[in-house]
Backbone bond lengths (Angstrom), bond angles and torsions (degrees), N, CA, C in turn:
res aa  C-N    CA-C-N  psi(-1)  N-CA   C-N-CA  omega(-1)  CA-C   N-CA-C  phi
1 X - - - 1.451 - - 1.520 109.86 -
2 X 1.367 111.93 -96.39 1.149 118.04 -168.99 1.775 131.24 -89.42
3 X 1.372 87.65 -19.13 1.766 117.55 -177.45 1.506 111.06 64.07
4 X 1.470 113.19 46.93 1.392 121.79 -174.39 1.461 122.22 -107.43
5 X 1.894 90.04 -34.00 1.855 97.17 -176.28 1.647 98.54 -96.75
6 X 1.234 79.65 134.14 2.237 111.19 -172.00 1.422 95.60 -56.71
7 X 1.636 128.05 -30.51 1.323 101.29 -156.29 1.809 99.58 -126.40
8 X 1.516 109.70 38.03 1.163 109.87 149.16 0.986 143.37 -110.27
9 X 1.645 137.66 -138.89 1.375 122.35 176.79 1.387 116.51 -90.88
10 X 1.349 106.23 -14.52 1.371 131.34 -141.34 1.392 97.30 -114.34
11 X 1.396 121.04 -13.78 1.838 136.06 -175.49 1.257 106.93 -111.37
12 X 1.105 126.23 9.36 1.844 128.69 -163.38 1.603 81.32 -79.27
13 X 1.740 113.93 -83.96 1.902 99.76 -175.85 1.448 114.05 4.77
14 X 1.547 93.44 -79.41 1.761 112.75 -156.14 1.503 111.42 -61.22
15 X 1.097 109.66 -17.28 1.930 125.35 -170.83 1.714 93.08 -85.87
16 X 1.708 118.85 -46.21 1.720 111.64 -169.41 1.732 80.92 -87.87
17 X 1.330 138.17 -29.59 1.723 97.38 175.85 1.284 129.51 -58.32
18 X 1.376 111.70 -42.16 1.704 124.85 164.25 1.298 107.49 -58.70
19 X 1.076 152.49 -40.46 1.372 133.92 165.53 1.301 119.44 -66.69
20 X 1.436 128.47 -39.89 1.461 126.71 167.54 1.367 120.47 -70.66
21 X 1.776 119.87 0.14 1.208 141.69 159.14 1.791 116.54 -80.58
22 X 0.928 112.74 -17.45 0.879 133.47 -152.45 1.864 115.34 -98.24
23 X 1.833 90.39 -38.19 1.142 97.27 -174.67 2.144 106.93 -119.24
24 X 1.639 101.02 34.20 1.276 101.58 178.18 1.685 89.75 -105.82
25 X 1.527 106.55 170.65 1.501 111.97 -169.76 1.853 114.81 -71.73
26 X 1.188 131.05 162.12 1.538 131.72 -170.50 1.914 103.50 -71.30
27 X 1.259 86.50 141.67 1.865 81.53 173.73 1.370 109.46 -58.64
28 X 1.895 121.76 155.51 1.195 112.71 -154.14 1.543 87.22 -102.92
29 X 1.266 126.15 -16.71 1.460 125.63 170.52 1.338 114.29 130.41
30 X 1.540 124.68 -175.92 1.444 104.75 170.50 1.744 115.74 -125.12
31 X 1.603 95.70 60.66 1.222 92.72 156.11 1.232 155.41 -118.00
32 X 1.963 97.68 15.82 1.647 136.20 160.06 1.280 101.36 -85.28
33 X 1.460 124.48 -33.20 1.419 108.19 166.60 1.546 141.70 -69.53
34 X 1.454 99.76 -32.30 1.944 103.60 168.14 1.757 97.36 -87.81
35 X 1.473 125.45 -29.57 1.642 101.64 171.37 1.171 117.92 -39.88
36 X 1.922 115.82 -48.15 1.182 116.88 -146.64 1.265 108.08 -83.81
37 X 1.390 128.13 -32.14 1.554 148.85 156.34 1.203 101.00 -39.33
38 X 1.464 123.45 -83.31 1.397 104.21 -173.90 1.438 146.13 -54.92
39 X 1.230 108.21 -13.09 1.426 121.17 171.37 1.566 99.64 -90.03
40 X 1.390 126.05 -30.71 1.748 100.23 164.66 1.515 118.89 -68.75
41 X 1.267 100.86 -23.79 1.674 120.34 -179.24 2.369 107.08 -47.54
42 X 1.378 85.79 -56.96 1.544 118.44 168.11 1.168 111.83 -33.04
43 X 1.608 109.23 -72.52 1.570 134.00 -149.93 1.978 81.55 -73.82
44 X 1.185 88.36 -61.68 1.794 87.76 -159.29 1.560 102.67 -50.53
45 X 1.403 127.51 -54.42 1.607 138.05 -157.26 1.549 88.10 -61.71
46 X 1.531 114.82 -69.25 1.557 109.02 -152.20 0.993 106.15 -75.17
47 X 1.494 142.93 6.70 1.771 139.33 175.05 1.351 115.92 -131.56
48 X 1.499 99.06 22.17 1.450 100.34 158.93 1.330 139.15 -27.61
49 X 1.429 101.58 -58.89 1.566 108.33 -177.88 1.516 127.10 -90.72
50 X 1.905 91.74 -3.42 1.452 93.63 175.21 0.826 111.34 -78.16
51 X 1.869 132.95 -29.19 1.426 127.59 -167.17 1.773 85.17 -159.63
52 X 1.188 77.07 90.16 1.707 96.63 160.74 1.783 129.81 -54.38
53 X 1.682 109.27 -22.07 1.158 105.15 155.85 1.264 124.36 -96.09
54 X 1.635 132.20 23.10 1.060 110.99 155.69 1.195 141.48 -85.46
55 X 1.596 130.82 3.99 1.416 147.56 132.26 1.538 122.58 -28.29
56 X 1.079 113.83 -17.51 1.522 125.54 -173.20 1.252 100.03 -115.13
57 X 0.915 114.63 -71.21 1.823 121.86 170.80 1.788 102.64 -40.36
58 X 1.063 116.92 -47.76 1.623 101.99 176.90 1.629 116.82 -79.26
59 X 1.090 110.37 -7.85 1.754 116.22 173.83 1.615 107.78 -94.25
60 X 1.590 120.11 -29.93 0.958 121.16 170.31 1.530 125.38 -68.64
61 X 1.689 112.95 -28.46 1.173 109.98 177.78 1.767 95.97 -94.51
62 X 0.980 122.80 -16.37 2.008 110.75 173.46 1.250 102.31 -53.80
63 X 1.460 117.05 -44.10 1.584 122.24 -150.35 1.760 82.32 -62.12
64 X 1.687 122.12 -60.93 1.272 125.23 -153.03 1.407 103.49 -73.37
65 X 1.246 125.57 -12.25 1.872 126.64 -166.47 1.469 87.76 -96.79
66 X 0.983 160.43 -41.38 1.229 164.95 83.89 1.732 106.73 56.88
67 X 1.126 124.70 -92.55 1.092 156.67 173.85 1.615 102.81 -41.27
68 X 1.586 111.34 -63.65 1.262 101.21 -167.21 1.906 107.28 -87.56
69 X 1.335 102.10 -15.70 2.339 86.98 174.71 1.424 86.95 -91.13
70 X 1.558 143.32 19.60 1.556 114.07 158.93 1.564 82.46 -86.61
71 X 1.188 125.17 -55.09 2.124 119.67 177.37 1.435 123.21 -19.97
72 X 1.565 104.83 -57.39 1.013 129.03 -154.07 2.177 80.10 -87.06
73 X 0.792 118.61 -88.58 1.507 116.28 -174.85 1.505 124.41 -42.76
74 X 1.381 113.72 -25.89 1.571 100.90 142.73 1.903 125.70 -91.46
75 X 0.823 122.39 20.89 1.315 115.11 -173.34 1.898 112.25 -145.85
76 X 1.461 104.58 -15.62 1.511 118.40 179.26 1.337 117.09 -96.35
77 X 1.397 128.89 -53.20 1.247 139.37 179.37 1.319 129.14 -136.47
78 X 1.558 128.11 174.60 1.414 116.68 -165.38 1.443 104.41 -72.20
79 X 1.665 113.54 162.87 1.102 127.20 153.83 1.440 124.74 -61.18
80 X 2.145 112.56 112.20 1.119 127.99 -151.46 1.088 101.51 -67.38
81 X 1.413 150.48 152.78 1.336 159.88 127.40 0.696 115.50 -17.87
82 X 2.043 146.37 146.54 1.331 147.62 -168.46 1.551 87.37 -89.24
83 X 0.731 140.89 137.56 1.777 151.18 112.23 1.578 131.69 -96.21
84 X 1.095 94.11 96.49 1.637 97.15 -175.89 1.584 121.74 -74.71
85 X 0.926 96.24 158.74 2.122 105.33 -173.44 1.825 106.12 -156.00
86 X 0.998 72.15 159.84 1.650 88.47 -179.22 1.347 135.97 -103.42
87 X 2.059 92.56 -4.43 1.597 110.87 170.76 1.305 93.83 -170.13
88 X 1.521 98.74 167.96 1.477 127.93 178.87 1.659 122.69 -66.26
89 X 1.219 100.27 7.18 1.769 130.65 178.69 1.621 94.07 66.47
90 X 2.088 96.46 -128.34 1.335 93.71 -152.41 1.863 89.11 -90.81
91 X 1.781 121.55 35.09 1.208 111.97 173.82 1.481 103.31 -75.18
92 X 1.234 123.72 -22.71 1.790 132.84 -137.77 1.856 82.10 -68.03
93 X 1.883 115.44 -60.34 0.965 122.93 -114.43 2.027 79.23 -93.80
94 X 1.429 107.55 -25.46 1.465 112.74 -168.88 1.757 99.10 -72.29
95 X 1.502 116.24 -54.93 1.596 96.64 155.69 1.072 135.38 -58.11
96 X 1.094 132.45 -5.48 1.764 129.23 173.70 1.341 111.91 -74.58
97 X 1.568 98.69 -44.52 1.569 112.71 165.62 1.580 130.17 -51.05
98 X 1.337 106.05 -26.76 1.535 110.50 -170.87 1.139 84.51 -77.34
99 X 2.069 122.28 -64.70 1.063 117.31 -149.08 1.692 121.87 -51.98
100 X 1.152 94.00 -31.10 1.472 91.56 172.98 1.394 130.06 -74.46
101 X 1.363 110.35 -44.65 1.445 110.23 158.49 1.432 120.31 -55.31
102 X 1.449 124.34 -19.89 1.375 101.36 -178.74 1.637 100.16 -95.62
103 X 1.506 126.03 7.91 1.484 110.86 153.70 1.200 116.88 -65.71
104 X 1.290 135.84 -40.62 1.289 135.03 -157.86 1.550 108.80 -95.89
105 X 1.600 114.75 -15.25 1.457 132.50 168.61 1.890 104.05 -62.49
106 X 1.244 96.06 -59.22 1.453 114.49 -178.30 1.594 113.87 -41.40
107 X 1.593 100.30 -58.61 1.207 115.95 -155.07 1.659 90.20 -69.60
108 X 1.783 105.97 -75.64 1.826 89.56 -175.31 1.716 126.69 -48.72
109 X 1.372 120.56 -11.32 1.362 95.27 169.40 1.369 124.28 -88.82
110 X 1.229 132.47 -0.38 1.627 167.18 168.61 1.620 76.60 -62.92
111 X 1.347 132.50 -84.77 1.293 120.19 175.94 1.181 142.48 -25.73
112 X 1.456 91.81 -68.94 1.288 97.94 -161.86 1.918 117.16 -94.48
113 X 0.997 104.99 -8.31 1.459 116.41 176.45 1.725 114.12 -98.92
114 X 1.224 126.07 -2.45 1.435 118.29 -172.04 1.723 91.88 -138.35
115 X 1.369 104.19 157.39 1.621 109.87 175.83 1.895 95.50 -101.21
116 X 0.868 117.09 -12.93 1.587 123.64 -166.39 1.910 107.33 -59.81
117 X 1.228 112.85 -35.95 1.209 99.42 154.33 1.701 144.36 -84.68
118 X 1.669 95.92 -16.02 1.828 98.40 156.95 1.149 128.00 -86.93
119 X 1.532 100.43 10.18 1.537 112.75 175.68 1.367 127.64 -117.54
120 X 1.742 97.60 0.22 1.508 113.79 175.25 1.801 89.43 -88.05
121 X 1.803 104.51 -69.13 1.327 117.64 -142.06 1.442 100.04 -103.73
122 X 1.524 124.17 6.03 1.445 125.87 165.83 1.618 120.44 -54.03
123 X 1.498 117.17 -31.81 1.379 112.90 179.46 1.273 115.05 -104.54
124 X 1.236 105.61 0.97 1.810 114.11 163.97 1.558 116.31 -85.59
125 X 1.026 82.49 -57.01 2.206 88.29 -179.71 1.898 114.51 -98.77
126 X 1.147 82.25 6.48 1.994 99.56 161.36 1.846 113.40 67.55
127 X 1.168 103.14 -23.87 1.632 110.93 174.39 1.364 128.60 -139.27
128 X 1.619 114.88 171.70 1.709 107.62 172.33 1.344 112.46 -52.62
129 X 1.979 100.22 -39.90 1.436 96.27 -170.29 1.458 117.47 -70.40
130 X 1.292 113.76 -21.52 1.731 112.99 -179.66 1.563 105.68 -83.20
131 X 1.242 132.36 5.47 1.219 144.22 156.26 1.605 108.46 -62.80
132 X 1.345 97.49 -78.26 1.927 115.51 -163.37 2.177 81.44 -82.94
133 X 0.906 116.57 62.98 1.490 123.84 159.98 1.297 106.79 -152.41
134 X 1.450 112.71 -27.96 1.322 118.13 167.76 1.419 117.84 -83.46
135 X 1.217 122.95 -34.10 1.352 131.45 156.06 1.245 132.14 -49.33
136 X 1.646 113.35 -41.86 1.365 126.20 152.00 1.661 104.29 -45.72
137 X 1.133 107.93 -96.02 1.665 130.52 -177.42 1.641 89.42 -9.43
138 X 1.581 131.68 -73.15 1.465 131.34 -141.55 1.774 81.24 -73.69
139 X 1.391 129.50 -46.46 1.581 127.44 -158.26 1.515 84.56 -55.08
140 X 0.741 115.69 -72.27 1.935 120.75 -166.47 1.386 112.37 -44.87
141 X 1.553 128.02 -36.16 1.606 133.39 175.32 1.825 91.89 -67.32
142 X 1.424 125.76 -83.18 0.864 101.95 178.04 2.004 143.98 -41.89
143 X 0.821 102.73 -15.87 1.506 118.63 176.89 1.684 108.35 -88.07
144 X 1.247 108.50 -32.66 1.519 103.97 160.00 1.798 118.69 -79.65
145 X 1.015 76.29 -30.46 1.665 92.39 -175.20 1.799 108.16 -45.40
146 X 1.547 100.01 -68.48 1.438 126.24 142.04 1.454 120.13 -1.87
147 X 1.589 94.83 -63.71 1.921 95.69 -154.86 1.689 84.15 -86.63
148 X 1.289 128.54 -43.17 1.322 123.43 -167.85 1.949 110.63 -52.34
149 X 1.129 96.92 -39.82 1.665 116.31 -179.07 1.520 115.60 -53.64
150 X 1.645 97.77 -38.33 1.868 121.04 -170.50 1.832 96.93 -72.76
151 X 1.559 95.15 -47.88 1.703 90.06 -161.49 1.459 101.61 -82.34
152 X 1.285 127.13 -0.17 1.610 128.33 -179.09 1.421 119.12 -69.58
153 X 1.193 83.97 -43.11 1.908 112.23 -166.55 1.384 107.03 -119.09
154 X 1.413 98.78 116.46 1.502 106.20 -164.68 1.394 112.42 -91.73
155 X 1.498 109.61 166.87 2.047 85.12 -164.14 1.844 85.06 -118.90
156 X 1.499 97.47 83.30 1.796 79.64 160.47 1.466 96.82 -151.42
């Protein structure tokens, strides 16, 4: 019929996949998987402005990393055990951290690597330094911006 019940003729398939499931190695867990995320998380956030296509390039390779550990997790190792949680542990607090640092990453290389802003806002705010004061000033709006956004929206 259906090839569902294990102990018929018709369930043998599904009975040698579970045994050849059976005898591949235990999942190793997922904590090469949020390492590896978060350090693309990193690369992409804090060099935003150096290379503006790497936002794409890191969505382009999720799409493909994606694809191949569903491969690799049906065909490499056993089927992981449910363990449920209620958060991303101490990943939550290590991305919060990037994100913020890569505002202020963002913002000083916007400074300090291009003349395009002492050449926008140089004859408005009269100096480099009234430049990177304005740069300060916007890092801090956005960074409030940020925290106001965090305490709005509650994470449960």
């Amino acid at each position: 019929a259906c090839g569902c019940t294990v102990g018929a003729v018709e369930g043998r398939p599904l009975l040698d996949r579970l045994e050849a499931q059976a005898t591949l190695p235990k999942h190793p867990g997922t904590f090469f998987e949020f390492s590896e995320m978060t350090i693309q998380f990193g690369y992409c956030t804090l060099f935003a402005c150096a290379f503006p296509l790497g936002p794409v390039l890191c969505w382009l390779n999720n799409v493909l990393e994606a694809r191949s550990d569903a491969y690799r997790f049906l065909v490499g190792c056993q089927r992981p055990r449910y363990a449920g949680a209620s958060s991303i542990g101490a990943w939550g607090p290590i991305l919060e951290a990037i994100a913020a640092l890569s505002v202020v990453t963002n913002a000083l290389t916007l400074y300090l690597s291009s003349n395009v802003m002492q050449n926008a806002l140089g004859s408005w705010l009269g100096s480099r330094e009234g430049v990177l004061l304005f740069v300060v000033a916007v890092e801090h709006v956005v960074l409030a911006f940020r925290w106001v956004i965090a305490v709005l929206i509650p994470d449960e």
